[in-house]
Backbone as JSON Lines, residues from 0, in Angstrom:
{"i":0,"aa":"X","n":[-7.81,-16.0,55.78],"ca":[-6.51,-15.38,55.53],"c":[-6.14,-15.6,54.06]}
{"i":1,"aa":"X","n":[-5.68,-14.33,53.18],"ca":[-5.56,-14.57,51.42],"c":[-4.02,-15.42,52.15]}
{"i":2,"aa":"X","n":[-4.16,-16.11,50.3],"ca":[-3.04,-16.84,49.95],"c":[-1.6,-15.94,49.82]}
{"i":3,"aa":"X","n":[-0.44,-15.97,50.34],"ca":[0.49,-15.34,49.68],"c":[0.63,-15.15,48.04]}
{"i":4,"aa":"X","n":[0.58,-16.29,47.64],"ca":[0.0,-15.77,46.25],"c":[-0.2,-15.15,45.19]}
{"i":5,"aa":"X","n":[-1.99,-14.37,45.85],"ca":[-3.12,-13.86,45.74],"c":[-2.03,-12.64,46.26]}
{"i":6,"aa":"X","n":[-1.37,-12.44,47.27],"ca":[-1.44,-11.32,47.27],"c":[0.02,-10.39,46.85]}
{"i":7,"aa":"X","n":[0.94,-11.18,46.41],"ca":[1.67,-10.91,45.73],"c":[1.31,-10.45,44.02]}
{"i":8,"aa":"X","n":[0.52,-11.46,43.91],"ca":[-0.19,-10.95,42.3],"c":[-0.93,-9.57,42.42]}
{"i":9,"aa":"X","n":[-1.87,-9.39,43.05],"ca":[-2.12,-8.12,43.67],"c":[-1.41,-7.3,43.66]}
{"i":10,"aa":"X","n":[-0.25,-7.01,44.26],"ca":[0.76,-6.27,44.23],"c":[1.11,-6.1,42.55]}
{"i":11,"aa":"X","n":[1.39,-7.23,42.51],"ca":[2.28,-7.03,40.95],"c":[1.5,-6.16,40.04]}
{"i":12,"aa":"X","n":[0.12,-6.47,40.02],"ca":[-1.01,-5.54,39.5],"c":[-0.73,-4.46,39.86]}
{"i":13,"aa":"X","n":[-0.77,-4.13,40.63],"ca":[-0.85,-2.55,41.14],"c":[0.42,-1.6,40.61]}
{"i":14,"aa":"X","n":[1.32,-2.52,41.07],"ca":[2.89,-1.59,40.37],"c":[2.71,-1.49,39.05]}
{"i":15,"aa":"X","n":[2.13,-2.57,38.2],"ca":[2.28,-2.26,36.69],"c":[1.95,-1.24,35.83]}
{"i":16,"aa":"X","n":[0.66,-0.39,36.68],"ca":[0.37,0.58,36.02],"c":[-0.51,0.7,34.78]}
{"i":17,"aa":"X","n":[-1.55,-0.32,34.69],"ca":[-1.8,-0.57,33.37],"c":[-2.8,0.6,32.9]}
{"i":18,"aa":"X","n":[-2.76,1.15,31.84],"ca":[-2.94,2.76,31.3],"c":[-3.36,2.5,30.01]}
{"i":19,"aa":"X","n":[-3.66,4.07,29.43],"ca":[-4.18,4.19,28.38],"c":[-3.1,3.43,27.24]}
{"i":20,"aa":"X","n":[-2.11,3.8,27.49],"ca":[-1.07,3.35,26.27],"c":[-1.3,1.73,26.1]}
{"i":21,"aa":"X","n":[-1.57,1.1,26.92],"ca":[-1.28,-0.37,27.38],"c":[-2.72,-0.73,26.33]}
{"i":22,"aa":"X","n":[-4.07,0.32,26.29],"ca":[-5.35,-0.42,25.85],"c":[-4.93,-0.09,24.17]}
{"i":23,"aa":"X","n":[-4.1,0.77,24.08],"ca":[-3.99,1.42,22.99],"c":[-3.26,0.36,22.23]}
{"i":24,"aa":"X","n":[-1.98,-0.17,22.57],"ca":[-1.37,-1.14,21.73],"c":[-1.85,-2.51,21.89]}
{"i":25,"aa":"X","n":[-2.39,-2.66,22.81],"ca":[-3.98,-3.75,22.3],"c":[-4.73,-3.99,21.52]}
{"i":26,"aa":"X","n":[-5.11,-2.43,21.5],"ca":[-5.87,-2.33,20.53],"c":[-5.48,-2.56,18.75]}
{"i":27,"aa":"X","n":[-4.05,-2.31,18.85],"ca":[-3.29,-1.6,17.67],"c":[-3.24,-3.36,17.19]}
{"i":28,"aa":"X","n":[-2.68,-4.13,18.08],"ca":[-2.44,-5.16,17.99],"c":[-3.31,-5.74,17.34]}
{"i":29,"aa":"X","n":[-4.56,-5.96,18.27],"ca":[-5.73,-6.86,17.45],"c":[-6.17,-6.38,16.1]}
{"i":30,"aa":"X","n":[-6.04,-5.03,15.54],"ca":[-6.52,-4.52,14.51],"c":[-5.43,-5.21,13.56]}
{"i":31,"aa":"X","n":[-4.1,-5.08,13.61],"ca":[-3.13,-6.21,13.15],"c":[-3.63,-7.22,12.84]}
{"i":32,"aa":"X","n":[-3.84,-7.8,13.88],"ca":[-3.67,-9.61,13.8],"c":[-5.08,-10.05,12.73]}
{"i":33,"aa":"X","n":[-6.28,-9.37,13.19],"ca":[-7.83,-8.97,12.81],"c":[-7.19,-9.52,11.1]}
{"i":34,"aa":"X","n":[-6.45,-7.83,10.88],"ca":[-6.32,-8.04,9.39],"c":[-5.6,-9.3,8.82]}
{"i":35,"aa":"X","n":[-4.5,-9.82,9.37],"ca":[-3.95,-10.72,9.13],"c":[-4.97,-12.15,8.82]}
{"i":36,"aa":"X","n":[-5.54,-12.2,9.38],"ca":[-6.46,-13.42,9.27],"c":[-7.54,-13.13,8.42]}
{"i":37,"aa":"X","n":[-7.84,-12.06,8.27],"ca":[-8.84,-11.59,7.16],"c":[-8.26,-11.89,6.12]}
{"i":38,"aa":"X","n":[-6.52,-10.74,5.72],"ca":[-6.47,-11.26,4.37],"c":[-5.86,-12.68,4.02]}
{"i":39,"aa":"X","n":[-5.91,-13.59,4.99],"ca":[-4.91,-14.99,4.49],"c":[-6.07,-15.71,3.95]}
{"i":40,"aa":"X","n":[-7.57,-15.75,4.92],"ca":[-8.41,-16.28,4.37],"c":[-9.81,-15.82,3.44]}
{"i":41,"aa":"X","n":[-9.39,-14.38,3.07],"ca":[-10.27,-13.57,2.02],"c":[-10.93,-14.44,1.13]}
{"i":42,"aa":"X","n":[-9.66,-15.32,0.53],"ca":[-10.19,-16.08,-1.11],"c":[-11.3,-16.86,-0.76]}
{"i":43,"aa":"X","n":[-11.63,-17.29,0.0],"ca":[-12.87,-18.12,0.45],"c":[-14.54,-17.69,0.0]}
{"i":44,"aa":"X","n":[-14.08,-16.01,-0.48],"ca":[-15.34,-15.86,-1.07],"c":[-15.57,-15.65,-2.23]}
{"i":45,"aa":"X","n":[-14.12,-15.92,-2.88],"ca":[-13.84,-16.16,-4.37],"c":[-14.5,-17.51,-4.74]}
{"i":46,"aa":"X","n":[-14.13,-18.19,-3.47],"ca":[-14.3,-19.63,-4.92],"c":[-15.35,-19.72,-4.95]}
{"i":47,"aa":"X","n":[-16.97,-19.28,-4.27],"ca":[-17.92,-19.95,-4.94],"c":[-18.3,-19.66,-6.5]}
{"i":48,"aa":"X","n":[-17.96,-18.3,-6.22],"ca":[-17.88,-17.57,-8.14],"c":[-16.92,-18.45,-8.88]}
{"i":49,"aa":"X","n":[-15.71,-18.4,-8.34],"ca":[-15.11,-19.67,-9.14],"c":[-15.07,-20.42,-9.95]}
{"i":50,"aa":"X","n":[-16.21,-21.3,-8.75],"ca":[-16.69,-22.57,-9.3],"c":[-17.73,-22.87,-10.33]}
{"i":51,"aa":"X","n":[-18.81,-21.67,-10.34],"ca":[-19.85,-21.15,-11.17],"c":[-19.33,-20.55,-12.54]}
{"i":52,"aa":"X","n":[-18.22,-19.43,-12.51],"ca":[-18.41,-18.65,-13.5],"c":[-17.4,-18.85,-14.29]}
{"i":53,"aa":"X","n":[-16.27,-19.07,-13.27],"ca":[-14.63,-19.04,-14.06],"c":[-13.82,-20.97,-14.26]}
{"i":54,"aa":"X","n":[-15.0,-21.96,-14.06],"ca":[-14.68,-23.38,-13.98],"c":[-13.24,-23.55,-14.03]}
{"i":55,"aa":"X","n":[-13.46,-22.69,-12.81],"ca":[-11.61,-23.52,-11.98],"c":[-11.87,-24.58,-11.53]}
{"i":56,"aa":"X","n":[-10.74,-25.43,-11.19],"ca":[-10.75,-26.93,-11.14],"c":[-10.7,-27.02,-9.71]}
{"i":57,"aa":"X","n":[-10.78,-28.22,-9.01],"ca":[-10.34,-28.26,-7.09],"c":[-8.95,-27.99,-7.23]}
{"i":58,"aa":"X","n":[-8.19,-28.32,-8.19],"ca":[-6.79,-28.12,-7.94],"c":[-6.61,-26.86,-7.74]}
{"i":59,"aa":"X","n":[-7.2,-25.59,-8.8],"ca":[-6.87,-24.48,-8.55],"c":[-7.71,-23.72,-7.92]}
{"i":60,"aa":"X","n":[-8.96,-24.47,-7.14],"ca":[-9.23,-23.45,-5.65],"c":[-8.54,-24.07,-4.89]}
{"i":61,"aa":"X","n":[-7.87,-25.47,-4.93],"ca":[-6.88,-25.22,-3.53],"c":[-5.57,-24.89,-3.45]}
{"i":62,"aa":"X","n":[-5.19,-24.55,-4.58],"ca":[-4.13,-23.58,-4.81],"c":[-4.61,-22.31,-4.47]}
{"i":63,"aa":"X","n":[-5.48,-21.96,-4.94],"ca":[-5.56,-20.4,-4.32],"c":[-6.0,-20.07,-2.9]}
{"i":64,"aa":"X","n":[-6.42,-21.4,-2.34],"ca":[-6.67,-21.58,-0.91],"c":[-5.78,-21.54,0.16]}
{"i":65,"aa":"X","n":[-4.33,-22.28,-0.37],"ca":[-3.05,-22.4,0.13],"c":[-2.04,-21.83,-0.17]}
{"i":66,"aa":"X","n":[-2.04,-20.51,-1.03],"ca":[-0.81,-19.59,-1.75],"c":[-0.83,-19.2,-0.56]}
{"i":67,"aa":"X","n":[-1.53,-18.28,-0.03],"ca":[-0.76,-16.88,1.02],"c":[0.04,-17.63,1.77]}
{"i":68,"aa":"X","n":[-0.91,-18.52,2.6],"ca":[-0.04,-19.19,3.21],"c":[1.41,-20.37,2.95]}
{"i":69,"aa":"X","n":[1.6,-20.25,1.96],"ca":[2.85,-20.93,1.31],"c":[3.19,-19.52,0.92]}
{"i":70,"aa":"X","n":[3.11,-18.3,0.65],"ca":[3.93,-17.1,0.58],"c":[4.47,-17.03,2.37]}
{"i":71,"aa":"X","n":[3.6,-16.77,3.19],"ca":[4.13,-16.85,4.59],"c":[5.01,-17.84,5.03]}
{"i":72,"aa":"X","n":[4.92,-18.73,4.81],"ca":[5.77,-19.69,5.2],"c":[7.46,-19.63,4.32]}
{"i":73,"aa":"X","n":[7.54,-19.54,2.67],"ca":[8.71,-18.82,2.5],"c":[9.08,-17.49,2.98]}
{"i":74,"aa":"X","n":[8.5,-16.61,3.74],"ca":[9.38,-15.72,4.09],"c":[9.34,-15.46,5.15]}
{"i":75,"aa":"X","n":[8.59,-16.18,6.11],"ca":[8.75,-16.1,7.07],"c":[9.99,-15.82,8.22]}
{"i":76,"aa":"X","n":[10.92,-16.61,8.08],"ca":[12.62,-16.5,8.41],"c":[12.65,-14.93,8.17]}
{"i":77,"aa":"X","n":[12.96,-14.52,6.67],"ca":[13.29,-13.17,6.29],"c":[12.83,-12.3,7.26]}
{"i":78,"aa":"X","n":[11.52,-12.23,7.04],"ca":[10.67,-11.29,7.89],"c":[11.16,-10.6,9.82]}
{"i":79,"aa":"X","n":[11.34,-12.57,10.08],"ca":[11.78,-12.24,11.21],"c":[13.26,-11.71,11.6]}
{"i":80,"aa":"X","n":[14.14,-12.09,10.71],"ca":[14.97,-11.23,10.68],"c":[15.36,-10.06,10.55]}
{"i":81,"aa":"X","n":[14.28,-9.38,9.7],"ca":[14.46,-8.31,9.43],"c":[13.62,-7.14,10.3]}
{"i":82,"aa":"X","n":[12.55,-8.02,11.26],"ca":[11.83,-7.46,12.11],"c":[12.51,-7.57,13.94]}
{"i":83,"aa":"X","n":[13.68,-8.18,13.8],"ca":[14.5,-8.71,15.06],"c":[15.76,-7.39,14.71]}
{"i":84,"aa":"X","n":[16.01,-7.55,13.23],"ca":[17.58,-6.53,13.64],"c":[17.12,-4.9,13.38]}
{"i":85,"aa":"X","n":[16.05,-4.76,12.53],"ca":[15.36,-3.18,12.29],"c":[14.7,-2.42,12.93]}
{"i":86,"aa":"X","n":[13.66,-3.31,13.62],"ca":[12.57,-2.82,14.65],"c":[11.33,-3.14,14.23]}
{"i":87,"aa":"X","n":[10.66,-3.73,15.28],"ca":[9.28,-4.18,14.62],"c":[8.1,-3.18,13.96]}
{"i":88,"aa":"X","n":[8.48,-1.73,14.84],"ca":[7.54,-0.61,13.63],"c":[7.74,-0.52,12.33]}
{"i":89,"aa":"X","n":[9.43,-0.29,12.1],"ca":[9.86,-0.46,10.85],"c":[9.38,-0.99,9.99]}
{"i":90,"aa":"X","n":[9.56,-2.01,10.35],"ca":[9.08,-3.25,9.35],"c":[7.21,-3.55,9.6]}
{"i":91,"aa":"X","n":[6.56,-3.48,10.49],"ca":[5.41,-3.88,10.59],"c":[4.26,-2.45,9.57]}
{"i":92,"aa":"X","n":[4.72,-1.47,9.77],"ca":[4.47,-0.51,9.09],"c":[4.39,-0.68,7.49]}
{"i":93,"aa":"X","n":[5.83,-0.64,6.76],"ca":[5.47,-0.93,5.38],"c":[5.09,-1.85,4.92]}
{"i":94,"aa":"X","n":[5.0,-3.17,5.46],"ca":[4.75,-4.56,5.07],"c":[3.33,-4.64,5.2]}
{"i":95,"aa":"X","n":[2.64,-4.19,6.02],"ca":[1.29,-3.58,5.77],"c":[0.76,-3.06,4.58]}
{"i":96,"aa":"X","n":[0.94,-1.95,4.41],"ca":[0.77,-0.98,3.36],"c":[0.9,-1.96,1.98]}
{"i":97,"aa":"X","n":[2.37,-2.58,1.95],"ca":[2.7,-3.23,0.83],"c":[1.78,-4.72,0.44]}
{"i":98,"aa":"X","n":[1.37,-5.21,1.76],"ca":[0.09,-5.82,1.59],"c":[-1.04,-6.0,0.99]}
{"i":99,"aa":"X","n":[-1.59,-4.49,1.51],"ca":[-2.52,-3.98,1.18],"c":[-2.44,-3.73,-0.54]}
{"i":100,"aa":"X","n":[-1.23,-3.11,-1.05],"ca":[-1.36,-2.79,-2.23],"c":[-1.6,-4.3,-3.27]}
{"i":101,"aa":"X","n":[-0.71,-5.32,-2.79],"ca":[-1.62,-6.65,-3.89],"c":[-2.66,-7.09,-3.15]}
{"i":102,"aa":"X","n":[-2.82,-6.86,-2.15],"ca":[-4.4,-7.2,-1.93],"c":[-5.53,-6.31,-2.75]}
{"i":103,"aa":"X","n":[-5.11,-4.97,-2.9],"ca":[-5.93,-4.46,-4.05],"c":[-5.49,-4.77,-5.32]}
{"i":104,"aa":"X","n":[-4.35,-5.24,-5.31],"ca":[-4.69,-5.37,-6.68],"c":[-4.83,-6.86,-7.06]}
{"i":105,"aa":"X","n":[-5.08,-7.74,-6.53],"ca":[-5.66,-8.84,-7.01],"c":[-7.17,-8.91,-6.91]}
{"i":106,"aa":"X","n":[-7.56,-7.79,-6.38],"ca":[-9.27,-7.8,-6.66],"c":[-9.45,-7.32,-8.81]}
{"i":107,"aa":"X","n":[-8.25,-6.83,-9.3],"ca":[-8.63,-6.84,-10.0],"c":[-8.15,-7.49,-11.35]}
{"i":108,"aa":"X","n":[-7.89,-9.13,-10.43],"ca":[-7.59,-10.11,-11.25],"c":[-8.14,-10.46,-12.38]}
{"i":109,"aa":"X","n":[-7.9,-10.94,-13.64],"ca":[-8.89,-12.2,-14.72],"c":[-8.55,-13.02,-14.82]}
{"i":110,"aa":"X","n":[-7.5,-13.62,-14.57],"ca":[-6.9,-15.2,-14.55],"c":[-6.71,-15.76,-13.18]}
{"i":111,"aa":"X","n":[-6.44,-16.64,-13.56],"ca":[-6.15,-17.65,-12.04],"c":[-4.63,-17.69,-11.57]}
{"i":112,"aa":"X","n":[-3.75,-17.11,-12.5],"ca":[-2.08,-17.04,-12.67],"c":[-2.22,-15.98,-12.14]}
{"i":113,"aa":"X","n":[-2.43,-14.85,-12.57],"ca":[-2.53,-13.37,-12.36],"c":[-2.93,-13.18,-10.53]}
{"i":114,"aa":"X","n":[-3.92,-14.18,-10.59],"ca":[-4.76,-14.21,-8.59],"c":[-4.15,-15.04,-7.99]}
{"i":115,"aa":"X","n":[-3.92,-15.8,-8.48],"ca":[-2.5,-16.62,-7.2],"c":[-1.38,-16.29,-7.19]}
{"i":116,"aa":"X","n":[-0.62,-15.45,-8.49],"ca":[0.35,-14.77,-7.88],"c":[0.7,-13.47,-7.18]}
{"i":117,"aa":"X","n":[-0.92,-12.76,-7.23],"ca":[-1.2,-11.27,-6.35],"c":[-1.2,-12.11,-4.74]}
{"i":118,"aa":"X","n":[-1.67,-13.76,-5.04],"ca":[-2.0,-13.55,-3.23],"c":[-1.09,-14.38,-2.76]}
{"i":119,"aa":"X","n":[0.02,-14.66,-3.7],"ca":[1.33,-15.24,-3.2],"c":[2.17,-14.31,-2.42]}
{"i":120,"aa":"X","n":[1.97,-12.94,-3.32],"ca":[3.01,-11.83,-2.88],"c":[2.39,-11.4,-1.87]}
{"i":121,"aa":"X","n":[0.62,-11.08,-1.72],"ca":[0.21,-10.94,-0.42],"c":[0.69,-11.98,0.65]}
{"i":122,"aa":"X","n":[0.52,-12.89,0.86],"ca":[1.28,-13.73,1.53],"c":[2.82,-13.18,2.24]}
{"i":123,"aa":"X","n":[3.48,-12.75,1.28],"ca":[5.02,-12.59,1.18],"c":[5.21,-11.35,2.3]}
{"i":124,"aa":"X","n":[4.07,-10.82,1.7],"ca":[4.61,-9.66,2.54],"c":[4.16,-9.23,3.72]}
């Protein structure tokens, strides 16, 4: 004899309806999050050149190791505020894009000022 349970969950499954839309913002999601973790920890394939070509110090690969994420962490609050009273497309939409734009453009850094403050603002945004 199933567990009550088992078969209440069952049920609950069934009413939910889970559909194309449901794989779709799954999908949308992980391609999100994907990028997010891509660009926080990108610089990682900076520093071996770094260390070879541009004799940055440990201080300033671990500064450039720990900017984005010290950009995220100051704006974090903001963000969520502004993603709680606007709407999360709103805001998840351009903050992307705006991302993306100092993420390109700190590929075409020459200093170490110039690249930690492209991936501060990446961070930020």
């Amino acid at each position: 004899m199933p567990n009550q349970k088992e078969e209440s969950f069952e049920k609950i499954l069934d009413n939910a309806k889970f559909g194309s839309f449901d794989v779709f913002l799954l999908t949308i999601s992980g391609l999100v999050l994907t990028h997010i973790y891509l660009e926080s920890s990108s610089v990682i394939f900076v520093l071996p050149v770094s260390q070879c070509e541009m004799n940055w110090t440990i201080e300033q690969r671990g500064v450039l190791t720990a900017i984005s994420f010290i950009g995220m962490v100051v704006s974090g609050h903001f963000w969520a505020f502004i993603a709680d009273t606007t709407g999360r497309k709103k805001t998840l939409l351009p903050s992307l894009l705006v991302g993306f734009v100092f993420s390109f453009l700190s590929s075409f850094a020459t200093s170490f000022w110039v690249l930690a403050f492209m991936r501060f603002l990446n961070g930020v945004w």
